[in-house]
Steps between C-alpha positions, in 0.01 A plus 500: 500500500663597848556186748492543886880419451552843304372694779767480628783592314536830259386429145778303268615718208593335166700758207658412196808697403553634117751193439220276573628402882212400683520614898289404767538685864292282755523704817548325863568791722486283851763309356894571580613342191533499098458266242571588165480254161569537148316206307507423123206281360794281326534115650604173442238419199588796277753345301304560167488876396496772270796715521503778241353293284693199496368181695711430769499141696753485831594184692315405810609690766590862363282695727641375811858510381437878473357496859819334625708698306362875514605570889898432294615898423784542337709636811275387831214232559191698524353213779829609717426851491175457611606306786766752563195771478295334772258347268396159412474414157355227301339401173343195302391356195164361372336337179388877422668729713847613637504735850761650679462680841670624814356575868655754702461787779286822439700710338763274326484711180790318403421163455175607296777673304717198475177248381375774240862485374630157464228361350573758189816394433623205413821326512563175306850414428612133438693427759207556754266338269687181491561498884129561563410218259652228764295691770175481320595147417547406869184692577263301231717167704322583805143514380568177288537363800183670647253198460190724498651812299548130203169441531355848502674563159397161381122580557557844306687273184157305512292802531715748230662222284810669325470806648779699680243446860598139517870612541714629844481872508905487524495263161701193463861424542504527093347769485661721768835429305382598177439861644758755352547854631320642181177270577502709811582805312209483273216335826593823688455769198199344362328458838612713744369822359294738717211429348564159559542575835307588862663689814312410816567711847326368811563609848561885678618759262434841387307478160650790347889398558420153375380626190762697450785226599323258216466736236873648546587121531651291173198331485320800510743757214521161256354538185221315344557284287218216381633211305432149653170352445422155704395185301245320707565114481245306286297276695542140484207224620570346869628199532248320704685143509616450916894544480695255746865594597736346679609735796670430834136535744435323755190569482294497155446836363214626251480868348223579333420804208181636343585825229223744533458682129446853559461735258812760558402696210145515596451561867653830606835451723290589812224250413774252436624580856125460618488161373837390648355583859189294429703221337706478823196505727354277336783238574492608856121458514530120330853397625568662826490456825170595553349254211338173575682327213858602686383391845348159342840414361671607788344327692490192283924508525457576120686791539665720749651814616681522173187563261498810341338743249627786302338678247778692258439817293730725284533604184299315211485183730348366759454144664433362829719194697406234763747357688531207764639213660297186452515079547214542220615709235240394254235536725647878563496553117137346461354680791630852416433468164134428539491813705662719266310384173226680679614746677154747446345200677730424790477891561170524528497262734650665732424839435379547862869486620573787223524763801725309691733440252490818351581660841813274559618592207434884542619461874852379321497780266451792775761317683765553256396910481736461807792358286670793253629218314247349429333819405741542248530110423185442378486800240476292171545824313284533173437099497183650732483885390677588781334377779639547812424244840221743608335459129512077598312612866230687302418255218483241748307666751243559147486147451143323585472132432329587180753633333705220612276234327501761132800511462528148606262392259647704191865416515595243286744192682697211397501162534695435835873366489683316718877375616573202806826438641446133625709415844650171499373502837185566471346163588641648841349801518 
């Protein structure tokens, strides 16, 4: 399938070296910059695994200790070096999923070099460990105090009820100190493997020489070695029962969560990706701006400029989240939930804003072909067989408002739960 969007550019190349490293050159020749990003499908919820045959379970917050802790070499700090190199340099962790990447000038050979290197060789020793522990700690202290990042992990403990999703990415204060340099030791060699692992290059460079710099890379000579297999949580039921807090608002708060049930081992990775567009047009299409439900409440002073929708895909989950500010928040709760107990219905509905809705959110999506970042960014790696942000343009350009309402219709959905943070002050709101 070939988008308008692909005319464009020349045609994205995807290898796989004998070690199992996974490369992916995504040309941008009008471009005067580079970004480059090793990513390793290893995140915050893999703390259960296989390693060489023994089952291995890590505290919370593993995966983005090694994040923190991989730029540390035993002689320089790779994130200096790349600053020193003219590049700039970042990374970050998910449930599923832990990317590093740097942006630079045509040409910088060096700071590819530098990213293809550091994050091959790690450097744990206890001293570091222990000082990074207090940063991590102070880090997790600043999204306690985040009021919506509380109740965004509160909604996922309702949706995923003992599962590692319902905890901070960074873990707990507990947690973070129980790490030891050999935890870290044994993440990095059962996950970071090439096979475990994807090199994207976006931007203007010669094909030839970038093939060449990854394969004569460290990430590129390592040898293969397969040993870790993942352990996929076991489900638990959602807990449906409304949970109140107590949280410093001033004005009452309500998140909302609905667990769609897809069937990973089913549906190809591609077809999962398919649905994961449709799920988050469909949210648009009943919660957005252009819905009459949104504009009713709106308008009613039920809610305002706050409300919002995600819908949230990765690896073996997926779920979607309503958020907003409210003086009703059982009214909120009622009122979405009624929609999303049906949501086939409330689709069809509206199906003759479909178009529109599917063009703003196409209209986004060529917008950020401008963006090497978020070229690179949005590459989930083998969670969606490798699709790249021109594979997203084409599937949803595919999409008619039938398709929307099969696959609508055929995935399976929970019961809908829900979390308030009552303001004292609410009687003044």
């Amino acid at each position: 399938m070939v988008t308008k969007s692909q005319n464009f550019f020349p045609a994205e190349k995807h290898v796989t070296w004998a070690n199992g490293l996974r490369v992916h050159l995504l040309p941008r020749p009008d471009f005067h910059q580079v970004v480059g990003m090793v990513t390793v499908d290893y995140g915050a919820r893999d703390r259960l695994f296989m390693n060489h045959g023994q089952l291995v379970s890590q505290p919370a917050g593993v995966a983005h200790f090694v994040e923190h802790r991989l730029f540390a070499q035993p002689d320089y700090d790779a994130f200096s070096r790349l600053s020193e190199l003219g590049a700039n340099a970042n990374a970050f962790t998910t449930q599923t999923r832990t990317s590093y990447y740097v942006s630079t000038a045509v040409g910088n050979q060096a700071a590819l070099q530098e990213l293809l290197t550091f994050t091959q060789e790690p450097y744990f020793d206890l001293e570091t460990v222990q000082r990074e522990q207090d940063i991590i700690t102070q880090e997790i202290d600043m999204y306690e105090d985040d009021i919506n990042s509380r109740l965004y992990r509160l909604i996922l403990t309702r949706l995923y009820p003992g599962d590692p999703l319902g905890q901070d990415i960074a873990g707990t204060a507990t947690s973070v100190h129980q790490i030891t340099p050999e935890q870290l030791h044994l993440a990095f060699s059962a996950f970071y493997q090439p096979d475990n692992m994807d090199v994207v290059i976006t931007g203007s460079f010669d094909e030839q020489e970038m093939l060449a710099l990854v394969k004569n890379s460290p990430a590129g000579q390592r040898a293969a070695t397969k040993s870790v297999v993942k352990l996929i949580p076991e489900l638990e039921p959602v807990i449906t029962t409304p949970l109140e807090v107590s949280l410093n608002v001033v004005r009452n708060k309500v998140v909302l969560g609905q667990r769609w049930e897809i069937d990973f081992n089913k549906l190809s990775r591609r077809d999962i990706l398919r649905v994961t567009i449709i799920g988050s047009l469909a949210i648009d299409l009943i919660f957005g701006e252009f819905s009459p439900a949104y504009m009713d409440w709106y308008n009613d002073g039920l809610i305002d400029d706050n409300f919002s929708a995600e819908f949230d895909a990765e690896r073996h989950f997926a779920y979607l989240t309503i958020a907003a500010e409210t003086a009703d928040p059982e009214l909120v709760i009622a009122e979405v939930s009624k929609m999303l107990t049906d949501l086939p219905a409330q689709v069809n509905q509206l199906k003759d804003s479909f178009h529109l809705v599917k063009n703003d959110a196409l209209s986004r999506l060529i917008n950020k072909l401008n963006q090497l970042e978020e070229i690179a960014i949005r590459f989930e790696g083998q969670t969606f067989d490798e699709a790249t942000l021109q594979d997203e343009i084409a599937i949803l350009q595919a999409l008619t408002v039938n398709d929307m309402m099969t696959v609508l219709t055929e995935t399976t959905v929970s019961s809908v739960a829900s979390v308030i943070a009552r303001s004292d002050m609410s009687e003044l709101c």
